[in-house]
GUFI-901714 format. One line per 4 residues: number of its first residue (from 1); their letters; for each residue z, x, y of C-alpha. Coordinates in steps of 0.05 Angstrom, whole numbers, plus 5000, padded with zeros to 4 digits. Each point is the difference from the previous one (the first is absolute). Example, Ala and Ser with C-alpha at 12.3 -4.5 7.8 and 13.67 -1.06 7.14 Angstrom:
BEGIN
1	AS	5156:5246:4910  4987:5027:5069
***
This chain:
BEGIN
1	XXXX	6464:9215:7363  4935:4970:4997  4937:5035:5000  4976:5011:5067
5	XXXX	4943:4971:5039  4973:5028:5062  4959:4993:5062  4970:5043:5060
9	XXXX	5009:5002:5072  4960:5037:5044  5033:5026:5066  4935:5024:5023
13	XXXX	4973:4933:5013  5061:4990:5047  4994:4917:4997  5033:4960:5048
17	XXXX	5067:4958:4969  4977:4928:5039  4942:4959:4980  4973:4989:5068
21	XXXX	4978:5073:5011  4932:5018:4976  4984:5060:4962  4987:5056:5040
25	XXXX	5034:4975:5063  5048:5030:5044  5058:5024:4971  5067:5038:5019
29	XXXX	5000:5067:4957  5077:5004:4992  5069:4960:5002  5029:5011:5085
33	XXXX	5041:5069:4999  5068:4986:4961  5064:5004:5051  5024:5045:4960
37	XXXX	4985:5042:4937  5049:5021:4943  4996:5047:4938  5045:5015:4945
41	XXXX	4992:5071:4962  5048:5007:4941  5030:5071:5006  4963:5017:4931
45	XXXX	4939:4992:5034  4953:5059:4998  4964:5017:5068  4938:4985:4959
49	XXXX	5013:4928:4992  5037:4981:5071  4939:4983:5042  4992:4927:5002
53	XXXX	4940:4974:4980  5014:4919:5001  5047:4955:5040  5036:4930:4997
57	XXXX	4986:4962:5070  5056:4942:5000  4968:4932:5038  5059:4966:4988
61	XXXX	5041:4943:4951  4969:5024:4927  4930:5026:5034  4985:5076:4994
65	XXXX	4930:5033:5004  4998:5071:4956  4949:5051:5013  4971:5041:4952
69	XXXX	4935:5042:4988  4968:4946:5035  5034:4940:4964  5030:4940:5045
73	XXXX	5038:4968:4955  5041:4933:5032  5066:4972:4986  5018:4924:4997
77	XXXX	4960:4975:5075  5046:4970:5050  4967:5008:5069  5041:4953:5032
81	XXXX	5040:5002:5065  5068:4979:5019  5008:4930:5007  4954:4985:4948
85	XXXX	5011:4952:4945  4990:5004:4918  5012:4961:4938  5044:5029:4953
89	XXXX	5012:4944:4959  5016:4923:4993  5027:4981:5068  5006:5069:5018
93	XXXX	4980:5047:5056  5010:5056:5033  4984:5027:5071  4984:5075:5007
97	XXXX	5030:5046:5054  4966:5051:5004  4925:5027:5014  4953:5039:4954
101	XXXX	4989:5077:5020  4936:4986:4999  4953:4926:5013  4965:4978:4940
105	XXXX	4933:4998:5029  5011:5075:5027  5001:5014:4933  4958:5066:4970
109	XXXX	4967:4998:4940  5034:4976:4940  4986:5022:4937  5049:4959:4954
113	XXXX	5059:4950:5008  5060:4997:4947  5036:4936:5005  5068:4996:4975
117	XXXX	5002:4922:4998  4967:4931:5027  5048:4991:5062  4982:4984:5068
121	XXXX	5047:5061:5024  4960:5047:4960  4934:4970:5003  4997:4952:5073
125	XXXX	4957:4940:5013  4966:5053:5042  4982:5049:4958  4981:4950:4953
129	XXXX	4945:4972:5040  4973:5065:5033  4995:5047:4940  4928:5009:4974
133	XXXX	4990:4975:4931  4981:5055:4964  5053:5049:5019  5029:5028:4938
137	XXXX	5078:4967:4988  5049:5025:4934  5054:4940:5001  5037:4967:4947
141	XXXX	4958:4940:4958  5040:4944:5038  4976:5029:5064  4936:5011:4969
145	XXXX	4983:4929:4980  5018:4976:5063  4948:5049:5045  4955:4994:4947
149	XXXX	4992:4924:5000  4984:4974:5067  4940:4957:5032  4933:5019:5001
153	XXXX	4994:5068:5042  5078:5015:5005  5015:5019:4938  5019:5075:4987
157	XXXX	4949:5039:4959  5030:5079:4980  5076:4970:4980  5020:5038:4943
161	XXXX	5068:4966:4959  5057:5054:4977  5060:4970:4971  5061:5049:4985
165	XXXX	4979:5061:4962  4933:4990:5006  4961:5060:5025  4928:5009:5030
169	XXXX	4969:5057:5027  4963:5007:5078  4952:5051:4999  4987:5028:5068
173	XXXX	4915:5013:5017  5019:5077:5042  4943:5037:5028  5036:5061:4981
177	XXXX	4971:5039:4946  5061:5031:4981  4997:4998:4920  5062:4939:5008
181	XXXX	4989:4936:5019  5069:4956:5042  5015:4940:4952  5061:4947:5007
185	XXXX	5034:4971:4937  5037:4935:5022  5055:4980:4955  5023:4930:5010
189	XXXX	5082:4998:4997  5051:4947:4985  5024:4960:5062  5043:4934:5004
193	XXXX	5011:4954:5071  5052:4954:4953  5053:5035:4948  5005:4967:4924
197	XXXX	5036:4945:4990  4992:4935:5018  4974:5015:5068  4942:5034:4973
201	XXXX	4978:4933:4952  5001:4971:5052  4966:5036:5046  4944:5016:4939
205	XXXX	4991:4913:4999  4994:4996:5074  4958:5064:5013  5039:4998:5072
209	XXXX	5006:5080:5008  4942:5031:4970  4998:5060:4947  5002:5065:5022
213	XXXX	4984:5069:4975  5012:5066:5024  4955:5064:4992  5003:5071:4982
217	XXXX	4939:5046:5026  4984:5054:4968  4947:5054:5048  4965:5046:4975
221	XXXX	4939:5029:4970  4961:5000:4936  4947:5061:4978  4936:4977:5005
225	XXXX	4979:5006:4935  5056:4951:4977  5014:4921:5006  5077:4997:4991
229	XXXX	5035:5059:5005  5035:4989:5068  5032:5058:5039  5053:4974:5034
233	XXXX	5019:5031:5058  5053:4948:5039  5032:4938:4970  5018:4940:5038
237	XXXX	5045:4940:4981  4992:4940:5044  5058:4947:4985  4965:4947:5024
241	XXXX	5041:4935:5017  5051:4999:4952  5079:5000:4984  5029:5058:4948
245	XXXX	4989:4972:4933  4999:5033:4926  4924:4997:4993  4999:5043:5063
249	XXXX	5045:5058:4958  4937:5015:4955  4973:5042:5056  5045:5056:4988
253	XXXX	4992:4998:4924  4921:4999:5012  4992:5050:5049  5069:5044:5036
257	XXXX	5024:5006:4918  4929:5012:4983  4986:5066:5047  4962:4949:5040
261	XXXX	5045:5015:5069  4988:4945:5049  4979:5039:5074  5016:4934:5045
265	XXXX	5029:4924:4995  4983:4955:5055  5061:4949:4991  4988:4934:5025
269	XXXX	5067:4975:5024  5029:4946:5049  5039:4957:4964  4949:4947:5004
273	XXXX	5025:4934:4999  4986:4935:4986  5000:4939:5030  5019:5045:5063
277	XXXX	5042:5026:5037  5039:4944:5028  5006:4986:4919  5000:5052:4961
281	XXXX	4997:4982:4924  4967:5048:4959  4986:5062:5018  4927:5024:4965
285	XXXX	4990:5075:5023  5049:5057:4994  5053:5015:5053  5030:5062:5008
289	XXXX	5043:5005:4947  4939:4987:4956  4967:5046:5035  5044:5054:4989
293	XXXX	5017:4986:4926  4915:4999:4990  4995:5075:5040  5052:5016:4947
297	XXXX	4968:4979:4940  4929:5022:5013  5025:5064:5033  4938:5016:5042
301	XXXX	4994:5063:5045  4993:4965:5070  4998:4913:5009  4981:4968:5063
305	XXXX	5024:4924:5008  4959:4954:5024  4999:4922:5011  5070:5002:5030
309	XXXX	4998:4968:5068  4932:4960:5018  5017:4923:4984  5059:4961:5012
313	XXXX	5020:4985:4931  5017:5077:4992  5073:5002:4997  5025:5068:4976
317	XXXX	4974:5047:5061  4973:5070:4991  5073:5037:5030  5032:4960:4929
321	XXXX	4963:5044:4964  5004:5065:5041  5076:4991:4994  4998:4993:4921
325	XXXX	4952:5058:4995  5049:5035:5042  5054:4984:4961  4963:5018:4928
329	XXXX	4987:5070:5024  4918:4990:5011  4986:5004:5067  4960:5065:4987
333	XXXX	4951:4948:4949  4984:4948:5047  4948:5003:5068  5009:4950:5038
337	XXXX	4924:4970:5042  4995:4945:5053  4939:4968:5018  4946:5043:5020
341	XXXX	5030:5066:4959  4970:5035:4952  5025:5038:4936  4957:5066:4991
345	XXXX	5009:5032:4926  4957:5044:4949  4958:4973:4928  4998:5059:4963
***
């Protein structure tokens, strides 16, 4: 991997997400009250380690918002509501169905935003306009170039490129004076919309479906008298929007092979296709067979799927994939959220 830069986010300054909301103005403390809350204790856990102490609130399609010593850290903004419209592509659209958990300008603070791709279903015409300019964003260099190149006063100042296998740390300010300090490594991971072949030339000469990474998290803590030595205590895989590939079977030998056991995989799945539904040509995010052959290779103790049902190009709905985890023996592995849930679990 390649050596690792960093940055800091401070959850004590508890910033506002939108750029129309002056420092130091009203602000909601917290997220609304999840509808419903959901842990998962492997039965090796010791009664030392089984109190929560962070949480996963699912907003809906690919966006999540995980809570941790402070941290607000963002997944891939889509604040849109059903009926809505986005671009996806060359004469292509789709409308959402759904509604956020949660509106984007009821937002808490938001300490950091990790953008899986440059798509309007992961980062809306909304969000894009109302996000202030300095909020801190790890996304892959396509995506950076494009937030990072704008007009005069629009263009995104803290976006931070991480192409696959690249690493950077996020040290967390804490005003505890515990001898630890809460840090973040962010691992960018392989991800591919379009398969090889001829499709993905293609695709590569008419930039119509943009890249797309996906992200392992590592949390945990790092002495304070040392720079690098991370702690990890929980270890997250985020697929990001992607079909199985062979790049994506590197995980395992990097980290499950490696004593480097992965806690939680949020899966994006769907069976997103394109042009639509009414055509269906090319499907460019995994559906649940993909699904289950990816909980199979990167074996991780509990996945939660997400981006299965919120636009109409989805074709492969979330009971697909219930059925084939079913079917493969893991329904013990897999918590399932709607909007408005939240995922409670323990960084060691």
């Amino acid at each position: 991997m390649a050596s690792e830069s960093s940055i800091t986010v401070d959850p004590s300054k508890k910033q506002s997400p939108l750029r129309d909301v002056a420092q130091g103005a009203d602000l909601k403390e917290q997220l609304p009250p999840a509808k419903s809350s959901q842990t998962y204790r492997p039965q090796q856990t010791s009664s030392e380690s089984a109190e929560s102490n962070a949480s996963l609130f699912f907003v809906g399609t690919a966006t999540t918002i995980l809570e941790w010593e402070g941290l607000r850290l963002m997944t891939d903004p889509n604040f849109l509501h059903a009926g809505d419209h986005v671009h996806l592509g060359p004469g292509v659209r789709g409308t959402r169905k759904t509604n956020p958990a949660v509106d984007l300008h009821d937002l808490p603070h938001i300490d950091l935003v990790l953008l899986s791709h440059y798509h309007a279903d992961h980062f809306d015409q909304e969000v894009e306009a109302s996000l202030r300019r300095d909020l801190p964003i790890i996304t892959t260099p396509h995506a950076h170039k494009h937030l990072t190149h704008k007009g005069h006063g629009e263009a995104f100042t803290a976006v931070h490129p991480l192409d696959a296998w690249e690493s950077m740390f996020v040290n967390v300010t804490s005003s505890s004076t515990s001898t630890r300090r809460p840090h973040l490594r962010v691992t960018g991971t392989p991800g591919k919309h379009v398969g090889d072949g001829l499709l993905a030339k293609a695709n590569d000469i008419l930039g119509a479906i943009p890249p797309t990474n996906g992200w392992m998290l590592e949390l945990g803590y790092i002495s304070c008298d040392q720079s690098t030595n991370l702690e990890c205590g929980h270890r997250i895989y985020i697929s990001g929007d992607t079909l199985y590939v062979s790049e994506l079977e590197k995980i395992p030998e990097l980290y499950t092979h490696a004593g480097k056991p992965i806690d939680l995989m949020l899966i994006h799945l769907g069976g997103t296709t394109v042009p639509g539904p009414h055509m269906p040509l090319v499907m460019v995010t995994m559906d649940a067979e993909q699904g289950v052959k990816l909980v199979k290779l990167v074996k991780p103790e509990v996945t939660v799927p997400i981006h299965y049902d919120d636009y109409d190009v989805f074709l492969s709905p979330l009971s697909d994939f219930k059925d084939a985890i079913t079917k493969a023996g893991l329904s013990d592995k897999v918590i399932y959220l709607d909007r408005g849930d939240e995922f409670k679990f323990h960084v060691k």
